[in-house]
Legacy VTK file of the C-alpha trace (Angstrom):
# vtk DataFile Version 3.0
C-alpha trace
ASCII
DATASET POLYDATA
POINTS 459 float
32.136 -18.468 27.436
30.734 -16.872 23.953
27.695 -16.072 25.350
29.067 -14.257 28.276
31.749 -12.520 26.211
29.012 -11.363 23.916
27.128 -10.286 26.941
30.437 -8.351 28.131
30.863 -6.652 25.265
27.072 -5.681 24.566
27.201 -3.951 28.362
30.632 -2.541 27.834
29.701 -0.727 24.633
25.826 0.432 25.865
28.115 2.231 28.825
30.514 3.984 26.585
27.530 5.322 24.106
25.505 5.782 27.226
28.584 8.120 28.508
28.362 9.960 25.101
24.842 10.388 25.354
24.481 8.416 22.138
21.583 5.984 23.276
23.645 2.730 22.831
19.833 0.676 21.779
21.076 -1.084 18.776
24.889 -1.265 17.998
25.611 -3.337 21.390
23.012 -5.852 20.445
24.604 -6.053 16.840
27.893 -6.414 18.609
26.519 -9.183 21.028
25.064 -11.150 18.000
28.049 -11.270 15.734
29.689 -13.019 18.960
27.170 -15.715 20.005
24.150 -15.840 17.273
21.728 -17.413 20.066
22.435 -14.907 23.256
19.096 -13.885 22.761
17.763 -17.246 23.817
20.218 -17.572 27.048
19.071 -13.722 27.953
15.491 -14.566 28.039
14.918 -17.435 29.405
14.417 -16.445 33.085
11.696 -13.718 32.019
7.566 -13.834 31.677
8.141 -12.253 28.051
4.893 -9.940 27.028
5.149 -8.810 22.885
3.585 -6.858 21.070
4.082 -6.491 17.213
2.220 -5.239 14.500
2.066 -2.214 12.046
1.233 0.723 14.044
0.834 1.456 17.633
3.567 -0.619 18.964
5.331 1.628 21.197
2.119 3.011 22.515
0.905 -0.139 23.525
4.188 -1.222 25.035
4.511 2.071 27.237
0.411 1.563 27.838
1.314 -1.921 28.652
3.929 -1.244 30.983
1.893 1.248 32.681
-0.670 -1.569 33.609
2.323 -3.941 35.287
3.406 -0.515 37.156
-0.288 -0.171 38.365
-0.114 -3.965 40.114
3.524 -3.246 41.220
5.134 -5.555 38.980
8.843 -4.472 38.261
10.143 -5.286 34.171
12.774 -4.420 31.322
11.630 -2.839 28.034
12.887 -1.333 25.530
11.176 1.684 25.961
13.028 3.613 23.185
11.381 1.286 19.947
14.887 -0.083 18.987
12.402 -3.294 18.149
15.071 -5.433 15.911
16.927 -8.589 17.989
19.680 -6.381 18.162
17.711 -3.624 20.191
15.744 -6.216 22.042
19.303 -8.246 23.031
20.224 -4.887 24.284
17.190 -4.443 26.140
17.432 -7.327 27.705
21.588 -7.178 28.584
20.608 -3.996 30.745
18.159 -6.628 32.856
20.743 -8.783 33.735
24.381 -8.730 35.982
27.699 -9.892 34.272
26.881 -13.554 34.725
23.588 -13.087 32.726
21.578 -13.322 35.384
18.453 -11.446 36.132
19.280 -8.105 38.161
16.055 -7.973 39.928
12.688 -7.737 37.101
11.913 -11.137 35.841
8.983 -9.668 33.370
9.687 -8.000 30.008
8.162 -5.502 27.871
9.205 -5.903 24.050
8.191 -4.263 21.423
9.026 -6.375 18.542
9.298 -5.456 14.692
7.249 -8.065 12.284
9.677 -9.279 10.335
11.999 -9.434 13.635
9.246 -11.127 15.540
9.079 -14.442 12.699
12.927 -14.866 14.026
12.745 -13.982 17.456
9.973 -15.619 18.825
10.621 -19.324 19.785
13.955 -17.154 21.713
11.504 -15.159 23.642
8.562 -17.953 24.205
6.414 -14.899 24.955
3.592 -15.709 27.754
0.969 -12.892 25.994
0.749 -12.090 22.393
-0.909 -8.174 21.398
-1.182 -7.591 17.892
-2.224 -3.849 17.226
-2.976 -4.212 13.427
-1.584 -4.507 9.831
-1.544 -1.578 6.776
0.967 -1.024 4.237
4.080 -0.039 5.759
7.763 -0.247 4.550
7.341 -1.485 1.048
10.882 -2.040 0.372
10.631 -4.923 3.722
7.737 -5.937 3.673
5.637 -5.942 0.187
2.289 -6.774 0.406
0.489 -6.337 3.688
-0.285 -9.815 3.734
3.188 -10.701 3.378
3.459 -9.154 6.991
1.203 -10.869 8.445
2.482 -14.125 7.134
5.780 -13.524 9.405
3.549 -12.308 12.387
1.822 -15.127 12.065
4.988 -17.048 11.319
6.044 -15.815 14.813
2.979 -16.740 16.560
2.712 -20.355 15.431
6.050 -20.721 17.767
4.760 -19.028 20.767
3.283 -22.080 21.828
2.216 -20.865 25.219
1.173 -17.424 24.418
-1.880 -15.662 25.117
-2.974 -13.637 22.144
-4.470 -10.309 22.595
-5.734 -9.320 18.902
-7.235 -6.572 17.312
-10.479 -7.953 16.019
-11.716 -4.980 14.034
-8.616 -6.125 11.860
-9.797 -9.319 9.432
-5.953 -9.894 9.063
-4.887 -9.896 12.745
-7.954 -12.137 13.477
-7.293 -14.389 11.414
-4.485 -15.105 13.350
-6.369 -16.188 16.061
-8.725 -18.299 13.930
-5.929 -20.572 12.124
-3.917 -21.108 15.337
-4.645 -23.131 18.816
-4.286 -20.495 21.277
-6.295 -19.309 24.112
-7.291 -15.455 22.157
-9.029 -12.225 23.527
-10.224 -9.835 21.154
-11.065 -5.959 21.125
-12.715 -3.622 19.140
-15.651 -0.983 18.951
-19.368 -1.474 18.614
-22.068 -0.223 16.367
-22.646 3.113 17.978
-19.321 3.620 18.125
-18.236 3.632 14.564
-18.151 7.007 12.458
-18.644 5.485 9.351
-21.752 3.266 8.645
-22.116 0.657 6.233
-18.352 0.284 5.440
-18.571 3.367 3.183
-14.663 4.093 3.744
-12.363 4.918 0.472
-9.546 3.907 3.272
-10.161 0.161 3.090
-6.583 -1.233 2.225
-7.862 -4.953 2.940
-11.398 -5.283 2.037
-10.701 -8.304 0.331
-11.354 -11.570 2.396
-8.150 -13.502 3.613
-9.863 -16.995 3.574
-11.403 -16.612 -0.036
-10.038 -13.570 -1.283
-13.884 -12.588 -1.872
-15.234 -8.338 -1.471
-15.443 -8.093 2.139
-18.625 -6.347 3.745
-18.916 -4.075 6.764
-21.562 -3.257 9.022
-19.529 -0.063 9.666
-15.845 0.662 9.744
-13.877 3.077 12.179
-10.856 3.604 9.839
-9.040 2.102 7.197
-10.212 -1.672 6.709
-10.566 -1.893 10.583
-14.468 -2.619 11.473
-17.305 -4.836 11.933
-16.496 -7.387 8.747
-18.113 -10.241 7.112
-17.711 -12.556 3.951
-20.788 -13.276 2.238
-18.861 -16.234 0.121
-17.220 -18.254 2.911
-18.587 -16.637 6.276
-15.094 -15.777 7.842
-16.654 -12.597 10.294
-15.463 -10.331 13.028
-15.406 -12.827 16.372
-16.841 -12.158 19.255
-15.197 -9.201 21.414
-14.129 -9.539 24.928
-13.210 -5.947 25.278
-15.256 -3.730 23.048
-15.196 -0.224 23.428
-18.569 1.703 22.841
-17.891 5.451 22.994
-14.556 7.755 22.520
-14.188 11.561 22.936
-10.617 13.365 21.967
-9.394 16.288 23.092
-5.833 17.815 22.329
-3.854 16.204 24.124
-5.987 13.135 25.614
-8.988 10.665 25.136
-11.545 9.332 26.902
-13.752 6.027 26.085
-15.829 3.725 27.937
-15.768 0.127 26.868
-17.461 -3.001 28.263
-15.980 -6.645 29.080
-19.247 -8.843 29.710
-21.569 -7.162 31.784
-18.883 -5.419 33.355
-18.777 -1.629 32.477
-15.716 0.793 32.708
-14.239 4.545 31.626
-11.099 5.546 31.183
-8.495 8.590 29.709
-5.603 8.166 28.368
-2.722 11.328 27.696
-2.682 10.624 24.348
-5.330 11.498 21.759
-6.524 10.152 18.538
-9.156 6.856 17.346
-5.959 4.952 16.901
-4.377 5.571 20.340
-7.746 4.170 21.993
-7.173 1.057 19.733
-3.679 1.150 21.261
-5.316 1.041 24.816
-7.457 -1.458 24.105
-5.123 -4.024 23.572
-3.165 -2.879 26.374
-6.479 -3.330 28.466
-6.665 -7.242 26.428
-3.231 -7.584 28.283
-4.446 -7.063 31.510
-7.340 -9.134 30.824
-4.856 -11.946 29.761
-3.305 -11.682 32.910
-6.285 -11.696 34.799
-5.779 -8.089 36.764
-8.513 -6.065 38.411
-10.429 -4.315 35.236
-10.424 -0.922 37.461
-6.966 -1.043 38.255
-5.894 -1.616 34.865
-8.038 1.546 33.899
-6.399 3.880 36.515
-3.072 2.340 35.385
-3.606 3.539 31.902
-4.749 6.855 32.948
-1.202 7.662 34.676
0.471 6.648 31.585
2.325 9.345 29.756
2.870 9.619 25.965
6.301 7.531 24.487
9.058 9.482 23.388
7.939 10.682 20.239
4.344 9.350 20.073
2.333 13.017 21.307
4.879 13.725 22.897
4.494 17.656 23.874
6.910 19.924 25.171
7.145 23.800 25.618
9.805 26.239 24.774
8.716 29.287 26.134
4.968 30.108 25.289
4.923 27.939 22.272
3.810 23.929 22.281
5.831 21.931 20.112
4.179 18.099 19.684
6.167 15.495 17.677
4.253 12.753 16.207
6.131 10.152 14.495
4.431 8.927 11.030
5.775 6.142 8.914
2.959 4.888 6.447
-0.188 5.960 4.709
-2.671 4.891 7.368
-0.681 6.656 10.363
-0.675 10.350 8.348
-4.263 9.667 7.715
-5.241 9.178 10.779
-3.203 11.970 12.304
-4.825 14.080 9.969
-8.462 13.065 10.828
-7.050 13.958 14.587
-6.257 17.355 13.496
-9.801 17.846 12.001
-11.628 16.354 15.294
-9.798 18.787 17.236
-9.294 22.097 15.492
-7.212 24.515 17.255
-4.202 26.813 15.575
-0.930 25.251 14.871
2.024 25.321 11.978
3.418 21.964 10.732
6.344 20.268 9.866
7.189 17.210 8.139
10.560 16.089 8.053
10.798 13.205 6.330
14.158 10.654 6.053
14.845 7.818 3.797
17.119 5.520 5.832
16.867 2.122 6.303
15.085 2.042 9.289
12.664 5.048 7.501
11.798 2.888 4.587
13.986 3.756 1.766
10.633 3.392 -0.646
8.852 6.770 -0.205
6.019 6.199 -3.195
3.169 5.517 -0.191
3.104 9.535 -0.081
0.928 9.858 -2.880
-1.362 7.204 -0.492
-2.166 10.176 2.333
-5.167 12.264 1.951
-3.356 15.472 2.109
-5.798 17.292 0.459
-7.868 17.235 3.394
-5.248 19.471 5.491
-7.302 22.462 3.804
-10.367 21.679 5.597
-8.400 23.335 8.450
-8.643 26.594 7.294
-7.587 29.644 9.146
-6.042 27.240 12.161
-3.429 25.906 9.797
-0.788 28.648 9.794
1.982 27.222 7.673
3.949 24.227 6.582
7.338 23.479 6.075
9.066 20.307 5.284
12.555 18.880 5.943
14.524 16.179 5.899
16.368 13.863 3.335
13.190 13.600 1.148
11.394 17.240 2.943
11.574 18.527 -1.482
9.509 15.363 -1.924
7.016 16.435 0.724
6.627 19.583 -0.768
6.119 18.350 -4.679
3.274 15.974 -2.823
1.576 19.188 -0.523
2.104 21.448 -3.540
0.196 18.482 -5.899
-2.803 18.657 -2.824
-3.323 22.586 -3.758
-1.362 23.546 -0.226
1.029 26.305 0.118
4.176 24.792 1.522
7.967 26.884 3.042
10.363 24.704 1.138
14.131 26.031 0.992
16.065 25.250 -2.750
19.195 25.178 -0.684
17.898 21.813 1.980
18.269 22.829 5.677
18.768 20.842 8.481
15.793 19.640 10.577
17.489 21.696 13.023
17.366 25.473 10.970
13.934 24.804 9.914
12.641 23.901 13.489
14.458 27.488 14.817
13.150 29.149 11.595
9.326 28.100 12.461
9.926 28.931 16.372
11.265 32.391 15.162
7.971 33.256 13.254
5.465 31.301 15.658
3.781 33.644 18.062
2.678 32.796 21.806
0.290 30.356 22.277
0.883 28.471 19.043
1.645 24.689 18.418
4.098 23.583 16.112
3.046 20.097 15.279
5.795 17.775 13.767
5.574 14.727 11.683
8.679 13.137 11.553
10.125 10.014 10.148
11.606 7.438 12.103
15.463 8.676 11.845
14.002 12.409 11.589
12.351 11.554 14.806
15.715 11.583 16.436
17.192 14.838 15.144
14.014 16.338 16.100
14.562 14.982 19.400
17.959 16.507 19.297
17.213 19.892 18.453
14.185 19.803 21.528
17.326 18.657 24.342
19.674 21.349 23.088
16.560 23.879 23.646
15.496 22.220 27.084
16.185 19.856 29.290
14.538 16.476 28.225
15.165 12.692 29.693
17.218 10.907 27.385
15.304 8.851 24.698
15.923 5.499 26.210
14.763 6.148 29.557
LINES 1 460
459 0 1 2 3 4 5 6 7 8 9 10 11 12 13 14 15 16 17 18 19 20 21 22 23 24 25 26 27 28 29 30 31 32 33 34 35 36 37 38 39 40 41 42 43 44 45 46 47 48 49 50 51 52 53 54 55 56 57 58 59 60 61 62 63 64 65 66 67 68 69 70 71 72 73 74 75 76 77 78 79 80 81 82 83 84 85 86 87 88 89 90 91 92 93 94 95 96 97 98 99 100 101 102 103 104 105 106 107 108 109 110 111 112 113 114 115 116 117 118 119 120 121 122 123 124 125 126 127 128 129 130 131 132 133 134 135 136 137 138 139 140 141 142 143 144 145 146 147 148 149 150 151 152 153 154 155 156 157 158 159 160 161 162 163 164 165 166 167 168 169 170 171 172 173 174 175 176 177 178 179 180 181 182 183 184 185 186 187 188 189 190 191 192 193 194 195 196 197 198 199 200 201 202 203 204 205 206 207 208 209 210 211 212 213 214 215 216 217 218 219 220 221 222 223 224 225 226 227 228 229 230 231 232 233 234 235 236 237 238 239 240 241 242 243 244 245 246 247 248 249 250 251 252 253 254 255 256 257 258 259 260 261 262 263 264 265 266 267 268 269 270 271 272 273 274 275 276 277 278 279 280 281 282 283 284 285 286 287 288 289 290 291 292 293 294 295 296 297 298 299 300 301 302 303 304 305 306 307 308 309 310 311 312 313 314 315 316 317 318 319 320 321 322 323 324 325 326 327 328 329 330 331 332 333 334 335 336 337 338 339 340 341 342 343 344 345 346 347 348 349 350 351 352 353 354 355 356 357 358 359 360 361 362 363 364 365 366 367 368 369 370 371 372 373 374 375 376 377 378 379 380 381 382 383 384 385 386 387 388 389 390 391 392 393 394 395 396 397 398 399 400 401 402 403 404 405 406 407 408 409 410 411 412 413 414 415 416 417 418 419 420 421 422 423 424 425 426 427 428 429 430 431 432 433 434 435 436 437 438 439 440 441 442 443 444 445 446 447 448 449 450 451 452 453 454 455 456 457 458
C-alpha cells in the first residue's frame, strides 16, 4: 500500500504541474520517495533498463539512443527532459506505468542517470546495457576530484551485474572501468588519422596521469582534453582494443558527418548535431546498438533522423534571426564549444547566462579553466557578447580578463531583457548563440515559448 500511495501521489502531482505547464520532472519523484524510499525498485522491475551516465554528453546519447530503439520499432520511457536524479528518474518511470504500477504498454527504458545518482540507483534499475560517455571536472562542490566521480560510476557499475558496458575508450578513466570489472565491454573511439592533435601535444589534458600507477601518461595523439590513444610506459595500462572506431568527422553548422568501422565492416553516417564531442556522443549510442546486436545500417539511418535534445543545439527561429542554445556546465564542455565555433566560422552574437543553483554547481571557480581567450580568433564573425544570469557580472570580469569586449548591465537584467535586448540589435540572418547554465537553460527556454510556439521541455 506505500508503494502504490507513493505512486498515486507522484502521478497526481506530475498532472497538476503538467496542467500548469510547470514540467512536473522532479518534485513528484521527491514526493514519491519521501513515501516509500524503495518505489524505484518496484517501478523498474518489469523494464530492459538501458543507462547512460557520465560527465558530458548524457542527454545526447540518451535522445541518440532512443532514436536507435525507434529505428527497430521498439516502444520505451525516458526521461527525455535530463531530470537525471532518482527523483526525476522515479518520475520518469511513474508516467510508464497505470495506477497499479504496472507497465502501460513500453517495457524498455531510456535513463539518463547523474553519477553520483547512478552509485545509488543502480542495483534498483539492474540496467541490461551500460554507456559511459566520459569523465572531466564538473561540479566541484559534488563531486571533487574527477576521480572521485568515477569511483561512484564505477561504484554503480560493480552492481549492474548483468549489464553490457558500452565505454568510451579514448577515456583512460572510463576504461578502466571495463578493465577492473567482469563484464562483457564494447569500446569506441577514433583512430590515428582521425585525431587533430598528434603526439598528445594538448595543454587540455585534465587526466594525463595514469589511474593504475599514477605515472605521466603518453599519447600517440589526443582528440581533446585527455581523451586519445593512451599508454603507460611504467605499468602498461593502454587504450583497449576498439570495436567501434570512428576514422573521419566533418562539421558543419548545424550537423556532422563521420564514417567509422566495426571489424571489417565499414559505415557513414550524419547526425543534426555538430561538434567532435557530439560524434563521441554517437558513438556510444552506435556501442548500444552493437550491444544489442541491431543491424549496423539501421542503427546509422536511426541516428541520422535523430533531432537535437531540448537544449543541446537546439535551434529555433524568430523571424529572420537563428537563435541556438547550447547548454555548458564545466571547463571541457565551453572548450569544446568554442573549438566548434572556430571549425565553423560564420557570424553570430553570444550570450552566456550563467546560474549558481544547486543543480548549476554552486562552485563557479572552473571559469578561469575555459580558454576564452581564443573567442578572438573569431574576428569580424563575433558581433557581440553579453552575459546574464545569477553569476552573468562574473562572466564578464572572466571575458573582460581574456582581452574581450563584453555588454554587461550594473543594474543585472533578467535572462529574459537581455535575450529581447540582443534580438532588438541583431540584424537578419544573424545567430544568437547561447550558453546557458543548467537552471539558465530553462528561463532561456521560457523566454523562446513566450516568442513561439515550442513543445514543452519534457516531451
Amino acid at each position: 500500500m506505500r508503494y502504490l500511495l507513493a505512486l498515486w501521489i507522484c502521478k497526481f502531482t506530475t498532472w497538476v504541474l503538467r496542467t500548469l505547464h510547470r514540467g512536473g520532472t522532479a518534485l513528484p519523484g521527491k514526493l514519491a520517495l519521501k513515501v516509500c524510499p524503495d518505489i524505484l525498485t518496484s517501478l523498474a522491475k518489469d523494464f530492459d533498463v538501458y543507462v547512460v551516465s557520465g560527465t558530458n554528453g548524457k542527454t545526447t546519447t540518451a535522445l541518440l539512443m532512443s532514436a536507435v530503439l525507434d529505428g527497430q520499432g521498439i516502444p520505451y520511457i525516458s526521461n527525455r527532459s535530463g531530470s537525471n536524479l532518482e527523483r526525476g528518474i522515479v518520475a520518469c518511470f511513474a508516467e510508464g506505468v497505470t495506477v497499479m504500477g504496472k507497465p502501460k504498454g513500453p517495457t524498455h527504458a531510456v535513463i539518463e542517470c547523474d553519477e553520483a545518482a547512478f552509485a545509488k540507483v543502480a542495483d534498483k534499475l539492474n540496467p541490461k546495457v551500460l554507456v559511459v560517455t566520459n569523465f572531466f571536472k564538473d561540479q566541484l562542490d559534488r563531486y571533487g576530484e574527477v576521480t572521485h566521480t568515477l569511483e561512484l560510476v564505477k561504484t554503480g557499475a560493480s552492481k549492474a551485474k548483468e549489464a553490457i558496458f558500452v565505454l568510451n575508450g579514448d577515456d583512460q578513466l572510463c576504461a578502466s572501468i571495463g578493465a577492473d570489472l567482469p563484464n562483457k565491454a564494447i569500446y569506441y573511439g577514433m583512430d590515428n588519422s582521425t585525431a587533430k592533435v598528434k603526439d598528445g601535444g594538448n595543454s587540455e589534458v585534465e587526466a594525463g596521469y595514469c589511474i593504475k600507477c599514477q605515472s605521466k601518461l603518453e599519447y600517440a595523439f589526443t582528440s581533446y582534453g585527455h581523451l586519445g590513444k593512451f599508454h603507460c610506459p611504467a605499468c602498461g595500462y593502454a587504450r583497449p582494443e576498439l570495436q567501434v572506431e570512428m576514422d573521419s568527422y566533418k562539421l558543419s553548422i548545424d550537423s556532422a558527418e563521420f564514417a567509422y568501422a566495426i571489424g571489417e565492416s565499414r559505415h557513414n553516417c550524419t547526425i543534426k548535431v555538430s561538434g567532435l564531442y557530439n560524434v563521441y556522443n554517437a558513438m556510444g549510442a552506435i556501442g548500444f546498438g552493437e550491444a544489442l546486436g541491431f543491424d549496423r545500417d539501421q542503427v546509422s539511418a536511426s541516428l541520422e533522423s535523430s533531432n537535437p535534445g531540448f537544449g543541446r543545439m537546439e535551434t529555433v527561429r524568430i523571424g529572420n534571426k537563428a537563435v541556438r542554445t547550447v547548454l555548458v556546465k564545466n571547463p571541457m564542455g565551453y572548450n569544446q564549444v568554442i573549438n566548434y565555433l572556430l571549425e565553423v566560422k560564420q557570424p553570430l552574437r553570444i550570450c552566456f547566462a550563467l546560474n549558481d543553483n544547486i543543480a548549476d554547481g554552486v562552485d563557479i571557480s572552473w571559469l578561469w579553466d575555459v580558454n576564452f581567450e581564443n573567442l578572438e580568433k573569431l574576428g569580424d564573425d563575433l558581433k557581440g557578447m553579453y552575459t546574464c544570469g545569477m553569476r552573468g557580472a562574473d562572466v564578464a570580469v572572466r571575458l573582460k580578463y581574456a582581452g574581450l569586449e563584453v555588454e554587461y548591465q550594473e543594474t543585472p537584467k533578467s535572462v529574459a531583457e537581455v535575450m529581447n535586448q540582443i534580438l532588438e540589435q541583431m540584424e537578419d540572418g544573424e545567430t544568437l548563440l547561447v550558453l546557458p547554465s543548467y537552471t539558465a537553460m530553462f528561463e532561456v527556454r521560457s523566454f523562446l515559448q513566450d516568442k513561439i510556439k515550442m513543445k514543452e521541455f519534457w516531451n
